[in-house]
Every structure is written in C-alpha cells, then in structure tokens.
NUSE-814614 format. One record per atom (N, C-alpha, C, O): residue in three letters; x, y negated, z. Coordinates in steps of 0.05 Angstrom, whole numbers, plus 5000, padded with zeros to 4 digits. Layout:
AlaXYZ ...
END
This chain:
Unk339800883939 Unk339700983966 Unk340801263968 Unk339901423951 Unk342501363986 Unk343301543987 Unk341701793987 Unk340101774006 Unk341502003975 Unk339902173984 Unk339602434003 Unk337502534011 Unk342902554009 Unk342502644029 Unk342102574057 Unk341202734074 Unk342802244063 Unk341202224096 Unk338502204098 Unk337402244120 Unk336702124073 Unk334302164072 Unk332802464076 Unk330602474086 Unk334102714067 Unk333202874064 Unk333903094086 Unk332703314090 Unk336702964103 Unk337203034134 Unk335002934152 Unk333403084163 Unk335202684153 Unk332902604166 Unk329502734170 Unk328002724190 Unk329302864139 Unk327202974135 Unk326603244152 Unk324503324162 Unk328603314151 Unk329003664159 Unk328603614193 Unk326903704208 Unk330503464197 Unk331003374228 Unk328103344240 Unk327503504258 Unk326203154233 Unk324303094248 Unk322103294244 Unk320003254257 Unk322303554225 Unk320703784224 Unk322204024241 Unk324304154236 Unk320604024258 Unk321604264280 Unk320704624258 Unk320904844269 Unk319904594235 Unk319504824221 Unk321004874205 Unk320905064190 Unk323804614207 Unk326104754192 Unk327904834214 Unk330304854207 Unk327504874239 Unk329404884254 Unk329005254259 Unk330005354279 Unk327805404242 Unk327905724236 Unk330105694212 Unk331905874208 Unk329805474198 Unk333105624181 Unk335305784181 Unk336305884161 Unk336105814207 Unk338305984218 Unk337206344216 Unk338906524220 Unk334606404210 Unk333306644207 Unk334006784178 Unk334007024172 Unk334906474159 Unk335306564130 Unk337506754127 Unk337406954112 Unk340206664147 Unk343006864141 Unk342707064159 Unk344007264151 Unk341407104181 Unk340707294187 Unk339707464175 Unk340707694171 Unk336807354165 Unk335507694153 Unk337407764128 Unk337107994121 Unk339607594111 Unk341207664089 Unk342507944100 Unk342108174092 Unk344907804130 Unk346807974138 Unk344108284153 Unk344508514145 Unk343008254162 Unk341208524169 Unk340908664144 Unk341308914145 Unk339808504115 Unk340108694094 Unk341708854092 Unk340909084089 Unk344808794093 Unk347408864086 Unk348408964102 Unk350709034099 Unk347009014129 Unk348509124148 Unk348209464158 Unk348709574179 Unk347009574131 Unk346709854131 Unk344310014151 Unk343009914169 Unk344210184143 Unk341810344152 Unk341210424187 Unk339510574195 Unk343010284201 Unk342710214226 Unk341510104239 Unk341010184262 Unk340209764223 Unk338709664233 Unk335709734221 Unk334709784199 Unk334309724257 Unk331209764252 Unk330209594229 Unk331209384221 Unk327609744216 Unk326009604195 Unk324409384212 Unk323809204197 Unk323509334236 Unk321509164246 Unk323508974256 Unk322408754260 Unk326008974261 Unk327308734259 Unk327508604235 Unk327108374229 Unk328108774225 Unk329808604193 Unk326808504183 Unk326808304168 Unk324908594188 Unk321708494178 Unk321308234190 Unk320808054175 Unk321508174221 Unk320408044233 Unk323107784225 Unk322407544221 Unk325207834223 Unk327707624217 Unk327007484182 Unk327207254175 Unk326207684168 Unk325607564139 Unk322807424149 Unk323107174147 Unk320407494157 Unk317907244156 Unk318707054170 Unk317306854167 Unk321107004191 Unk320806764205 Unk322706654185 Unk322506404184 Unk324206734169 Unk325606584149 Unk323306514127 Unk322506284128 Unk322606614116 Unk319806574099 Unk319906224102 Unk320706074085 Unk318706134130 Unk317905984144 Unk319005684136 Unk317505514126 Unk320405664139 Unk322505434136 Unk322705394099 Unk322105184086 Unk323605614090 Unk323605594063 Unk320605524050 Unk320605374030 Unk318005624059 Unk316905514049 Unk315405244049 Unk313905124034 Unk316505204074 Unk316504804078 Unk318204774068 Unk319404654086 Unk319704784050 Unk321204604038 Unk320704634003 Unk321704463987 Unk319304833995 Unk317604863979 Unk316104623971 Unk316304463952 Unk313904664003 Unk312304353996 Unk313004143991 Unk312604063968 Unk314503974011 Unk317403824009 Unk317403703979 Unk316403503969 Unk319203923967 Unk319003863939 Unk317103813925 Unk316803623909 Unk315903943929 Unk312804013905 Unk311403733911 Unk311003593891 Unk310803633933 Unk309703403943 Unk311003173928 Unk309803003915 Unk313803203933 Unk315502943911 Unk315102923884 Unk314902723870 Unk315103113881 Unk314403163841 Unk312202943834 Unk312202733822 Unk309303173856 Unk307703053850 Unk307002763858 Unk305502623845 Unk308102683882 Unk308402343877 Unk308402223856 Unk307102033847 Unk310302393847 Unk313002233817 Unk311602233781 Unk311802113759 Unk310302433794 Unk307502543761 Unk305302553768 Unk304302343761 Unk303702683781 Unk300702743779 Unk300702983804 Unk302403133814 Unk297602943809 Unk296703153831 Unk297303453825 Unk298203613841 Unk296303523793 Unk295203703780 Unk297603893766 Unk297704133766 Unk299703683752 Unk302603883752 Unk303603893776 Unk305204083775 Unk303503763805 Unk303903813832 Unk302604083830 Unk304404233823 Unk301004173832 Unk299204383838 Unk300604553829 Unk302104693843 Unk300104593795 Unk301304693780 Unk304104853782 Unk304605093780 Unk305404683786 Unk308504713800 Unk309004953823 Unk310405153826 Unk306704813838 Unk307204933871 Unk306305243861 Unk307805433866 Unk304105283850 Unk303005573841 Unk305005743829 Unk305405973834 Unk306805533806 Unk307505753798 Unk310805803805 Unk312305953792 Unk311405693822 Unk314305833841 Unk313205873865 Unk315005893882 Unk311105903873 Unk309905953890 Unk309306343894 Unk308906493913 Unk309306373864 Unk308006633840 Unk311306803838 Unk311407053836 Unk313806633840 Unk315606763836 Unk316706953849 Unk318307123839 Unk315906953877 Unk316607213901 Unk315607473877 Unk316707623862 Unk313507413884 Unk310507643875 Unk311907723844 Unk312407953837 Unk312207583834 Unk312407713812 Unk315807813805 Unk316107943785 Unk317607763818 Unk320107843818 Unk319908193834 Unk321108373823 Unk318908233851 Unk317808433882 Unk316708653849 Unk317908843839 Unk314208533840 Unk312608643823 Unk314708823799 Unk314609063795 Unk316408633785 Unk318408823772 Unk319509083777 Unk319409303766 Unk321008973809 Unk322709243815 Unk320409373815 Unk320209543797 Unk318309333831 Unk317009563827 Unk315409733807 Unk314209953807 Unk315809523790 Unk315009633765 Unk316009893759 Unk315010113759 Unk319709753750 Unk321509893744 Unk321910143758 Unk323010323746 Unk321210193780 Unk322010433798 Unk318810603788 Unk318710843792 Unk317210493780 Unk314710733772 Unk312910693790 Unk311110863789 Unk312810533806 Unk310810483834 Unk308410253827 Unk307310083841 Unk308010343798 Unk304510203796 Unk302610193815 Unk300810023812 Unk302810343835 Unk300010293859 Unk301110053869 Unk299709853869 Unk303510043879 Unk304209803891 Unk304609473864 Unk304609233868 Unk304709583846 Unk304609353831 Unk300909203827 Unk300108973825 Unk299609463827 Unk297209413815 Unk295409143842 Unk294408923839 Unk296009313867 Unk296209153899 Unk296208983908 Unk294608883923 Unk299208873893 Unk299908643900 Unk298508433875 Unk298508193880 Unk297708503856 Unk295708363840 Unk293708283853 Unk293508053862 Unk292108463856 Unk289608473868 Unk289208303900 Unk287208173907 Unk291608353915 Unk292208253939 Unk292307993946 Unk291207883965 Unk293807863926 Unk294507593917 Unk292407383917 Unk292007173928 Unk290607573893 Unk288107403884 Unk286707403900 Unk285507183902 Unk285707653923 Unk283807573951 Unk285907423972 Unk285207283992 Unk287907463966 Unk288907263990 Unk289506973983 Unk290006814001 Unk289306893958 Unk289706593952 Unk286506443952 Unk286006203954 Unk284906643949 Unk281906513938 Unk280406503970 Unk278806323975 Unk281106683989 Unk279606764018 Unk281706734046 Unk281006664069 Unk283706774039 Unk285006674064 Unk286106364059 Unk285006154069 Unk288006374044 Unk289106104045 Unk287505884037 Unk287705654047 Unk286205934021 Unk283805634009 Unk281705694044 Unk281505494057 Unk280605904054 Unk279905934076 Unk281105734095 Unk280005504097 Unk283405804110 Unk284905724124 Unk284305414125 Unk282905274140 Unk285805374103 Unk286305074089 Unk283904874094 Unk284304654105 Unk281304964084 Unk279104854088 Unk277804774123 Unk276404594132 Unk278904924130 Unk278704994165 Unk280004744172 Unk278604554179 Unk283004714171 Unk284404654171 Unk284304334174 Unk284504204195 Unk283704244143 Unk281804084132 Unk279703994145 Unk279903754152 Unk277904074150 Unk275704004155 Unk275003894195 Unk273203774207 Unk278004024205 Unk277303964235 Unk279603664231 Unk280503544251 Unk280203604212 Unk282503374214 Unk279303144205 Unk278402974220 Unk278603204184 Unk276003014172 Unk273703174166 Unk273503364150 Unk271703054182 Unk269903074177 Unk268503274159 Unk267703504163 Unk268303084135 Unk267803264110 Unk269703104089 Unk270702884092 Unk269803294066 Unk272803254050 Unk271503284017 Unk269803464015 Unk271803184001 Unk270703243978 Unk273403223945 Unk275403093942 Unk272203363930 Unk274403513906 Unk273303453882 Unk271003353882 Unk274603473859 Unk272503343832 Unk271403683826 Unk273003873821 Unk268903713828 Unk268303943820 Unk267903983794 Unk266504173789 Unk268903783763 Unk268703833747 Unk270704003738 Unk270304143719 Unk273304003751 Unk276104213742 Unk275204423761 Unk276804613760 Unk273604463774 Unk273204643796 Unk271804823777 Unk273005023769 Unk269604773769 Unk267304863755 Unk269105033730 Unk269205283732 Unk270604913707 Unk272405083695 Unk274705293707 Unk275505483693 Unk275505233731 Unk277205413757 Unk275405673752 Unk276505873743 Unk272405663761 Unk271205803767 Unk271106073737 Unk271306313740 Unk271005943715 Unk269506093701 Unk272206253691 Unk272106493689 Unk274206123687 Unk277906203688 Unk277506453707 Unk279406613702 Unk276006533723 Unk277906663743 Unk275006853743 Unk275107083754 Unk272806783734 Unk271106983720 Unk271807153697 Unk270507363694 Unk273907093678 Unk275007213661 Unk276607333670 Unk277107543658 Unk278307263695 Unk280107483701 Unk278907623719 Unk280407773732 Unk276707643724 Unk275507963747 Unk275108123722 Unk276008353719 Unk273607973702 Unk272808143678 Unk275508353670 Unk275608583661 Unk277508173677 Unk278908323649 Unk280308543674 Unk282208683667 Unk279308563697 Unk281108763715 Unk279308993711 Unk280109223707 Unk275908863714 Unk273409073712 Unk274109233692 Unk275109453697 Unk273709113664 Unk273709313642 Unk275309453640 Unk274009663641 Unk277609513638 Unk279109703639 Unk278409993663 Unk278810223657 Unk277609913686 Unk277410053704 Unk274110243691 Unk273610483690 Unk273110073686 Unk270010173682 Unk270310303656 Unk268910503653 Unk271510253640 Unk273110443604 Unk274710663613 Unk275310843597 Unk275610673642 Unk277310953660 Unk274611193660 Unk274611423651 Unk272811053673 Unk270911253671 Unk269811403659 Unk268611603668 Unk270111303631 Unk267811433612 Unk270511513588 Unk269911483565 Unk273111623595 Unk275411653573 Unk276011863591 Unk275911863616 Unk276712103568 Unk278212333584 Unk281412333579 Unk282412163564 Unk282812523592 Unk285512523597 Unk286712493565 Unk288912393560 Unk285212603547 Unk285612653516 Unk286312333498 Unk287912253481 Unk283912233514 Unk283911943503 Unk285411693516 Unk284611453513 Unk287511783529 Unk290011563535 Unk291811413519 Unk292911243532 Unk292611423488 Unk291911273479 Unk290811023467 Unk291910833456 Unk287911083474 Unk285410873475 Unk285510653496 Unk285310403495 Unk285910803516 Unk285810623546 Unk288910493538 Unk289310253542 Unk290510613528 Unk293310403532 Unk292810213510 Unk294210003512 Unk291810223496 Unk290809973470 Unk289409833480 Unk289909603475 Unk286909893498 Unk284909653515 Unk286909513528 Unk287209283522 Unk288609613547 Unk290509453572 Unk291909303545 Unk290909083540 Unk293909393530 Unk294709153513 Unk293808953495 Unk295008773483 Unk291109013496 Unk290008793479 Unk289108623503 Unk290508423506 Unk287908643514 Unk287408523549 Unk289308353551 Unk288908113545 Unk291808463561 Unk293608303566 Unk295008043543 Unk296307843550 Unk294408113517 Unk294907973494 Unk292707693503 Unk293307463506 Unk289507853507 Unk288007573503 Unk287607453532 Unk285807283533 Unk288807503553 Unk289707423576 Unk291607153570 Unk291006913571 Unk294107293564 Unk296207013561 Unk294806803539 Unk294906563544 Unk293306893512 Unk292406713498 Unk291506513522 Unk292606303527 Unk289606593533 Unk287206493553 Unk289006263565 Unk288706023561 Unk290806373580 Unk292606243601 Unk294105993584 Unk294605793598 Unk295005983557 Unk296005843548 Unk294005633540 Unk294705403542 Unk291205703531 Unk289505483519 Unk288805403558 Unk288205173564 Unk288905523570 Unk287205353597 Unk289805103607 Unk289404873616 Unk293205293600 Unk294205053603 Unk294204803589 Unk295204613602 Unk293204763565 Unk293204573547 Unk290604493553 Unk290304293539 Unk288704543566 Unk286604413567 Unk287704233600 Unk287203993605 Unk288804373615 Unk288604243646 Unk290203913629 Unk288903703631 Unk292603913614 Unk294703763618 Unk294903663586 Unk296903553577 Unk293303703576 Unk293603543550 Unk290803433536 Unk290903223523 Unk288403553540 Unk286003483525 Unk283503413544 Unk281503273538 Unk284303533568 Unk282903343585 Unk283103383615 Unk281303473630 Unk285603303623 Unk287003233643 Unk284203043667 Unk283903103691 Unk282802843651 Unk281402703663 Unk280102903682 Unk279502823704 Unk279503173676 Unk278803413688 Unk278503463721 Unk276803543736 Unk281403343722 Unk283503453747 Unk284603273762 Unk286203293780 Unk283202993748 Unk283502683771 Unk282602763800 Unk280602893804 Unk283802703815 Unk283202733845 Unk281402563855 Unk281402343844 Unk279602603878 Unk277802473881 Unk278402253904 Unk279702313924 Unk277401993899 Unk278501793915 Unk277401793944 Unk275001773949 Unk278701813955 Unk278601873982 Unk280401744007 Unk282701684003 Unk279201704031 Unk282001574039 Unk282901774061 Unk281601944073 Unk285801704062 Unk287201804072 Unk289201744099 Unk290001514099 Unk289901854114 Unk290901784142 Unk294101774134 Unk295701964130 Unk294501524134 Unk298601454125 Unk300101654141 Unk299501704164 Unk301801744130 Unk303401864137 Unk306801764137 Unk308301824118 Unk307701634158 Unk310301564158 Unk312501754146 Unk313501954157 Unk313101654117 Unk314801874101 Unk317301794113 Unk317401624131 Unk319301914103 Unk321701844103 Unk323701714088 Unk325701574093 Unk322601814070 Unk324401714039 Unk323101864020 Unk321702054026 Unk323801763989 Unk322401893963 Unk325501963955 Unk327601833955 Unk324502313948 Unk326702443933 Unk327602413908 Unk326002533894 Unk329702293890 Unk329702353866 Unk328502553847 Unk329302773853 Unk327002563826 Unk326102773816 Unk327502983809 Unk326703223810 Unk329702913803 Unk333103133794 Unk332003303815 Unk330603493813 Unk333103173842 Unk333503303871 Unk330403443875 Unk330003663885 Unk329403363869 Unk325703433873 Unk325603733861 Unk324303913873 Unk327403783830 Unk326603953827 Unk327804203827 Unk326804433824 Unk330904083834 Unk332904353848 Unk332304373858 Unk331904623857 Unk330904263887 Unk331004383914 Unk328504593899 Unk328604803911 Unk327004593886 Unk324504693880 Unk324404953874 Unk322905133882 Unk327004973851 Unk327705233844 Unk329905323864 Unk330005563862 Unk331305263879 Unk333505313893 Unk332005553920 Unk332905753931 Unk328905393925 Unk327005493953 Unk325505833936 Unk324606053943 Unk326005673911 Unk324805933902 Unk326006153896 Unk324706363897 Unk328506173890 Unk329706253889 Unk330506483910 Unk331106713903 Unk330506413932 Unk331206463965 Unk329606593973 Unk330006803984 Unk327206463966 Unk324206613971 Unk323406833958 Unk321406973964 Unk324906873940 Unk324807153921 Unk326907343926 Unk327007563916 Unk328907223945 Unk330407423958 Unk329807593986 Unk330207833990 Unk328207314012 Unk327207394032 Unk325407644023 Unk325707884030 Unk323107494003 Unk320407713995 Unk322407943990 Unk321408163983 Unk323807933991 Unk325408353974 Unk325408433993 Unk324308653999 Unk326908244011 Unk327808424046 Unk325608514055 Unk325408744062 Unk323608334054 Unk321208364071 Unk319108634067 Unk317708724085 Unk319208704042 Unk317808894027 Unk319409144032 Unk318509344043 Unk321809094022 Unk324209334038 Unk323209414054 Unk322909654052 Unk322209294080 Unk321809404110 Unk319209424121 Unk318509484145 Unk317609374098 Unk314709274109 Unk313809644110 Unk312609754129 Unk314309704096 Unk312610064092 Unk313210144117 Unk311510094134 Unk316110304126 Unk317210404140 Unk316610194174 Unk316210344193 Unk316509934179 Unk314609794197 Unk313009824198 Unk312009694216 Unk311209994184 Unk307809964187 Unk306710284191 Unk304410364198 Unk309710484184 Unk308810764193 Unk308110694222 Unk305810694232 Unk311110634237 Unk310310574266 Unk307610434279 Unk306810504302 Unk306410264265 Unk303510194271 Unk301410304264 Unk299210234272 Unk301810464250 Unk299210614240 Unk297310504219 Unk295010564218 Unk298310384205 Unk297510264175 Unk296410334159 Unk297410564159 Unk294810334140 Unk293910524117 Unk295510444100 Unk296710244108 Unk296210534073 Unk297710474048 Unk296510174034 Unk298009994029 Unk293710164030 Unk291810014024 Unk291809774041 Unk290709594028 Unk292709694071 Unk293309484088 Unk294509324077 Unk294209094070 Unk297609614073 Unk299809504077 Unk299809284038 Unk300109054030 Unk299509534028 Unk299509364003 Unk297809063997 Unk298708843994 Unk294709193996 Unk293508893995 Unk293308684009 Unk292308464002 Unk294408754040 Unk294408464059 Unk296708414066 Unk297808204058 Unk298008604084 Unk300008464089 Unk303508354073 Unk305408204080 Unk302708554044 Unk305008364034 Unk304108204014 Unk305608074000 Unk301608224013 Unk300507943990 Unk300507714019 Unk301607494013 Unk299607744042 Unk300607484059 Unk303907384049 Unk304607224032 Unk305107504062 Unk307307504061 Unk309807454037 Unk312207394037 Unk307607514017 Unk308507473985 Unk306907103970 Unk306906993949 Unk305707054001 Unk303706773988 Unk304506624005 Unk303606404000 Unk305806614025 Unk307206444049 Unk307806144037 Unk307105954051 Unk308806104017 Unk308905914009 Unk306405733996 Unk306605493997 Unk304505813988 Unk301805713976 Unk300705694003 Unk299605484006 Unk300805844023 Unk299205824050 Unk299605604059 Unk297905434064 Unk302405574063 Unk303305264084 Unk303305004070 Unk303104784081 Unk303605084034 Unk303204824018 Unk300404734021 Unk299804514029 Unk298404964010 Unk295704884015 Unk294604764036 Unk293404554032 Unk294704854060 Unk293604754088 Unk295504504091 Unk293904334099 Unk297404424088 Unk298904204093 Unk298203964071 Unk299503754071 Unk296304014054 Unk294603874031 Unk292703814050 Unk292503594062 Unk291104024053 Unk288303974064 Unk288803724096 Unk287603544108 Unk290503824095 Unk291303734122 Unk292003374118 Unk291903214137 Unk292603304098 Unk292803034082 Unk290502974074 Unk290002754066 Unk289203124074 Unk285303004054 Unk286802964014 Unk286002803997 Unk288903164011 Unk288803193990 Unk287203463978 Unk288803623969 Unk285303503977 Unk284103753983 Unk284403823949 Unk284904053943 Unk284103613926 Unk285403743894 Unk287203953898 Unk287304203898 Unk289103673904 Unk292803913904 Unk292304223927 Unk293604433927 Unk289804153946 Unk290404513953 Unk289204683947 Unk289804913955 Unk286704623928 Unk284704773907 Unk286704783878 Unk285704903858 Unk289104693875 Unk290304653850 Unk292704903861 Unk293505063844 Unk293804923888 Unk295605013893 Unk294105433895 Unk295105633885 Unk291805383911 Unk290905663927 Unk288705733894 Unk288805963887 Unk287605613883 Unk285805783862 Unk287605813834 Unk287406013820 Unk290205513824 Unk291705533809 Unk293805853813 Unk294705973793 Unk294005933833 Unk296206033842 Unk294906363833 Unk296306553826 Unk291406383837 Unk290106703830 Unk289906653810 Unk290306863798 Unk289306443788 Unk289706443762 Unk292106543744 Unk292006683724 Unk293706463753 Unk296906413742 Unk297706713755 Unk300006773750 Unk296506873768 Unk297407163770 Unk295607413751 Unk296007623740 Unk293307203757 Unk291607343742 Unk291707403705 Unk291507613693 Unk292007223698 Unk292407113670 Unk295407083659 Unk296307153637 Unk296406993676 Unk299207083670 Unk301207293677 Unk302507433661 Unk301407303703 Unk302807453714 Unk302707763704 Unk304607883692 Unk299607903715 Unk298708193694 Unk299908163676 Unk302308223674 Unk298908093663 Unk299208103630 Unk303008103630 Unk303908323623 Unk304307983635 Unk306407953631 Unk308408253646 Unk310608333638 Unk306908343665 Unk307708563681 Unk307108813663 Unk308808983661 Unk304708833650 Unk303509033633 Unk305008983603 Unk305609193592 Unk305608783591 Unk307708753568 Unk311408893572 Unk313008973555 Unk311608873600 Unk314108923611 Unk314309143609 Unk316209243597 Unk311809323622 Unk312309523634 Unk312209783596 Unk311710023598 Unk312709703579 Unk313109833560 Unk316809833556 Unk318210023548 Unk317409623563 Unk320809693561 Unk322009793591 Unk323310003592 Unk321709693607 Unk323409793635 Unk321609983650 Unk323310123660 Unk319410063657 Unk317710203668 Unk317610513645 Unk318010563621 Unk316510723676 Unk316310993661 Unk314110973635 Unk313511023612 Unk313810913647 Unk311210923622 Unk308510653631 Unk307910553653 Unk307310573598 Unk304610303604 Unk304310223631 Unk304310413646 Unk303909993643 Unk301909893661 Unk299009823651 Unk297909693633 Unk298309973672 Unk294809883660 Unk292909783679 Unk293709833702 Unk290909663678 Unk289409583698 Unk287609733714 Unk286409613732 Unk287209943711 Unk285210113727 Unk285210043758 Unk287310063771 Unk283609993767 Unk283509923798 Unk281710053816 Unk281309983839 Unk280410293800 Unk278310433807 Unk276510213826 Unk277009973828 Unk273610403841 Unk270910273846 Unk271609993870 Unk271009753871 Unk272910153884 Unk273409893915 Unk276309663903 Unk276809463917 Unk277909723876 Unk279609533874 Unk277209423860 Unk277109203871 Unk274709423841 Unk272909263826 Unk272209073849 Unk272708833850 Unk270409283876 Unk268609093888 Unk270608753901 Unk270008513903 Unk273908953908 Unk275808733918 Unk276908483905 Unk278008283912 Unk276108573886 Unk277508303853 Unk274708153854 Unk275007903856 Unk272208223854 Unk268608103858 Unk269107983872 Unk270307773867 Unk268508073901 Unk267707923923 Unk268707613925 Unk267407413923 Unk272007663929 Unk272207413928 Unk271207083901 Unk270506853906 Unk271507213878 Unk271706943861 Unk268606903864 Unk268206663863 Unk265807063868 Unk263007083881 Unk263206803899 Unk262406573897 Unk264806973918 Unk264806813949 Unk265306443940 Unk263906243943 Unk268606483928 Unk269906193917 Unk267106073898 Unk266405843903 Unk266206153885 Unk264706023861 Unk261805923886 Unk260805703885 Unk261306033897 Unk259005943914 Unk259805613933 Unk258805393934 Unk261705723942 Unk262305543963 Unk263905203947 Unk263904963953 Unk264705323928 Unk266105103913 Unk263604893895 Unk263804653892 Unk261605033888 Unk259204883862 Unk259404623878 Unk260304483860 Unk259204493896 Unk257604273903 Unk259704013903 Unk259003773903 Unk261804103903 Unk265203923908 Unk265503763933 Unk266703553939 Unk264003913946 Unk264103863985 Unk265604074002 Unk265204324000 Unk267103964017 Unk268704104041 Unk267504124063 Unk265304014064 Unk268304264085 Unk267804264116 Unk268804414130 Unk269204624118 Unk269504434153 Unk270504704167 Unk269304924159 Unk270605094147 Unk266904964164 Unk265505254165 Unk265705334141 Unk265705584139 Unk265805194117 Unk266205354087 Unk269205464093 Unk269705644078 Unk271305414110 Unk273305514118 Unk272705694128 Unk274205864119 Unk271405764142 Unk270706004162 Unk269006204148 Unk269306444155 Unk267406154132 Unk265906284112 Unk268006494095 Unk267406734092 Unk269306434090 Unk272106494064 Unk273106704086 Unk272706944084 Unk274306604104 Unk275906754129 Unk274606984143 Unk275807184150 Unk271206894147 Unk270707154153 Unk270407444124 Unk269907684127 Unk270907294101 Unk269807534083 Unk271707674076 Unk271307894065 Unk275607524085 Unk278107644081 Unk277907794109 Unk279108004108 Unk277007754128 Unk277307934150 Unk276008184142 Unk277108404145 Unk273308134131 Unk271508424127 Unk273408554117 Unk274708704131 Unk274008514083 Unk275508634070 Unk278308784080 Unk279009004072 Unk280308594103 Unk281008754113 Unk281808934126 Unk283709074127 Unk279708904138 Unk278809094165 Unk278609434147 Unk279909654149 Unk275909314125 Unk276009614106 Unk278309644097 Unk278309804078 Unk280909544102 Unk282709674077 Unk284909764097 Unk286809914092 Unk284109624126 Unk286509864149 Unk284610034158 Unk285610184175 Unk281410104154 Unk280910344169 Unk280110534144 Unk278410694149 Unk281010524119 Unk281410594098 Unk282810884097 Unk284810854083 Unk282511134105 Unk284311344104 Unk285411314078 Unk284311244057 Unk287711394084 Unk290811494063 Unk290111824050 Unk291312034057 Unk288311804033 Unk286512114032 Unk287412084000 Unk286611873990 Unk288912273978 Unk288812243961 Unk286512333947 Unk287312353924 Unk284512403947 Unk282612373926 Unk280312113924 Unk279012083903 Unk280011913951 Unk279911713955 Unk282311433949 Unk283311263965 Unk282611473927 Unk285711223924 Unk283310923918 Unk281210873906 Unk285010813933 Unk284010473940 Unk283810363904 Unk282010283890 Unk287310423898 Unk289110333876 Unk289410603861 Unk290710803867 Unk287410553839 Unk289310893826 Unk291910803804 Unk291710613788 Unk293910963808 Unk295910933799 Unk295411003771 Unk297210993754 
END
C-alpha cells in the first residue's frame, strides 16, 4: 500500500497540522536579522512547536503499535528529551549553568505536575475512571526518588564545604553523575529485558478510533527522528527570544527559566501524553510524562555534567540551593501519592495542576534579587 497517500490523508483530516506553515516562518524570522521583534519570532516558533509535535505522536504511536506500549513510551520520552537537551548544551557551552541547571529542574516539575496533570484531566472527563499497572509505577516512583536524592545531596554538601573545598564538591557531582547513568542503564534493562511483564498495560477498553492507515516502521521511525530533529531547531528559536519577550512582561528570571521554557521545551510529551490519556491508554502517558523526568533526570544531568568538563568553562554541578530542593520534592511527593493506588480520575488531574500552579505563581512573584538566587549558578 502506498505510503504517502496514507500519511496525506493523515495530516489532512488533523486540523493541527494545518500550523505547519509557522515552521518556515519562524526559520526565515530567525535569519532575518535583528529587526524582527522577539515576541513575534516567539509567538511564530510555539505555534510551529504545534504541528511538529503531533507528528511526534503520529510516529511514536506507530512504533508502538508495531512493538510494545513501553518502548512506545520509551521512544516518545526520549526524542521528546532531545529539544531540552540540545538547548542545554549551548548553554552549557556559553557558561550559563543557571539556565542549564532550570531547565533540569523545570522539566522534571513540568513532566510529573503539568503534563501527567493535564493528561489525567484530560483523561478522566473522556472516562470515567481510568486505571494503569501500578506495579511499573511503583518502581517509576522509587527511580525518580533517587533522582531528587541525587539533586538534594549535592546542594545540601554546598552548605557545609567552603570555597577552599571545591575540589570535593566537584568529585561528589562526578561521582553522582557516574552512579546516575549506572542507575539509568540497569533501570533500562530492567523495564525491557528482565521484567518487561512490569510495564504490560492494563486491559481496558477502549473507544475505536477510525485510523487511517499503519505506517511502515522504516517510515515510523524517520518521521520520528526527522520531528525531532526540527523540534530541536524551533526549541533554539524559541529560547533565543523567550528572555528578551519576557523583559517586556515583567517576568522573573526563575519564571522564565523553570516554566515557561521547560513548557515549551516539553510540548511534545504534553500533546503525546494527553492524546494517550485521551485514548484510555493511560500506560503509554505515565510511560511518556514520568519516563520523560526520569530519562532527564538520570540521564540527561549526568550526561550534561560529564560534558561540561570538555566544552563548558568550567564543572557542572548540581547545587540547586534551598527552593530548587523544595522544587525537585514537591513534585515526585505529589506524583508518588496520587499514583500508589493505579487509579485515575479527573480531580487527581487537577490535584497535580493545582500544585504546578502554586509553584508557579512562587517562581513569577519571585524577585530577581541576587543574594536570593532560585538556581545558584
């Protein structure tokens, strides 16, 4: 069967690819020199976002037809992770650790409290009530207990080390990050090789959805990297313009960093996840929104803090001082509560949503005061 009229067809009857035309736009606004306003070229890159990351799903969805829920997930998390962590380099490289440290931290409250939030909402006004295997959940949980830990200690080892003993602190962050990726590599061999049974989805039924056609897997997984790809170019523009957009609004530094470009940097896990929930596949969007703070957490750090010894001025380290601790807590607290029972509903949506609102409400009325830093660099 041919596969591009299948995959015309597809696009055609989704009115959310019909923002595509936003993609060469926000390119040519990049390129078109210091003339054009930052709140255009901002507002032209998220509506491009848009389209690209439905087609994200798209893919990710075919895969996982084609294999399993759980490398579906998997998948979606981690080109999902590639904006963020491409964004994260340059800024590595340029010496702008507050903003690297941020968008860490940002990520993980925005994948665990808004989007699994959202999603659940989402979810839950389509059915009733929705239910997940909470035995892969239950290991999710304790995964992502190791990564608050490993953000805590370092920050809480800041305190009690003087300027003399830097050194010390750069040996904690690299050993951290050493038994981080260990971590990350045995949790992947546990999801997908020793007991996968883990991460079976729970049988449930579901409301048909008139597809269109099944993508070849080839095609399934270019388009996969091709979206990601794209999406790691929009996310540059977007970041480009987001600071200098947000003077004009009156932003704190701490907004801008932990909410609005970890939104903006998760756009794709947002619309995959809720468009799960929204199927009563509620696995694949607990696989997509908690896989996705894992795989930054455990991998991503660590891999940013290994980097940042060759291209960066000097170590990345984790220090997040007192309010990045309480911000890395709250949420996996919040997730581990609401998740124990492996029951859904709206209001556990709303529960999540109101605790990403608190948080960031405190982080735009947050003064820009340097002896108060959100993120210490």
């Amino acid at each position: 069967m041919p596969i591009l009229p299948i995959m015309l067809n597809s696009f055609i009857r989704k009115p959310i690819y019909w923002l595509a035309p936003f993609i060469p736009i926000a390119e040519i606004l990049q390129h078109s020199g210091g003339h054009t306003q930052a709140a255009i070229k901002f507002g032209c890159a998220a509506l491009a976002l848009i389209p690209m990351s439905a087609l994200m799903v798209d893919s990710t969805e075919q895969i996982a037809e084609q294999s399993n829920q759980t490398l579906g997930g998997l998948l979606n998390a981690t080109f999902g992770n590639a904006p963020e962590l491409i964004i994260a380099l340059i800024a590595l490289k340029a010496g702008l650790f507050d903003v690297v440290k941020a968008s860490i931290i940002g990520v993980i409250l925005a994948n665990l409290l808004f989007v699994l939030g959202l999603s659940l909402l989402v979810g839950g006004l389509y059915y009733r009530g929705q239910k997940f295997n909470r035995r892969g959940v239950r290991v999710e949980r304790s995964v992502l207990m190791i990564a608050a830990i490993s953000i805590v200690l370092p920050s809480v080892f800041d305190n009690f080390v003087s300027p003399e003993m830097y050194q010390h602190e750069s040996a904690l962050n690299f050993c951290v990050a050493v038994v981080l990726l260990i971590t990350y590599a045995l949790n992947m061999l546990f999801m997908l090789k020793t007991h996968p049974h883990y991460y079976v989805p729970k049988k449930v039924e579901e409301v048909l959805v008139q597809e269109s056609g099944q993508w070849p897997l080839y095609v399934a997984v270019l388009v996969l990297l091709g979206s990601s790809v794209v999406l790691a170019l929009l996310s540059e523009i977007l970041v480009g313009a987001v600071e200098e957009t947000a003077k004009h609004l009156g932003m704190s530094k701490a907004f801008i960093g932990l909410i609005i470009i970890a939104l903006i940097g998760g756009a794709p896990e947002t619309v995959a996840a809720v468009t799960m929930a929204r199927k009563n596949k509620l696995d694949l969007t607990l696989g997509i929104a908690v896989g996705s703070s894992i795989q930054i957490a455990l991998f991503v750090a660590p891999i940013l803090m290994l980097s940042s010894y060759f291209i960066a001025p000097k170590p990345l380290n984790l220090v997040v001082g007192n309010a990045g601790i309480m911000i890395v807590l709250f949420p996996v607290m919040i997730f581990s509560m609401i998740a124990a029972d492996g029951k859904s509903n709206w209001f556990k949506g709303v529960q999540l949503l109101s605790v990403y609102l608190l948080i960031a409400l405190f982080c735009y009325f947050l003064p820009d005061i340097p002896t108060l830093p959100l993120i210490k660099p």
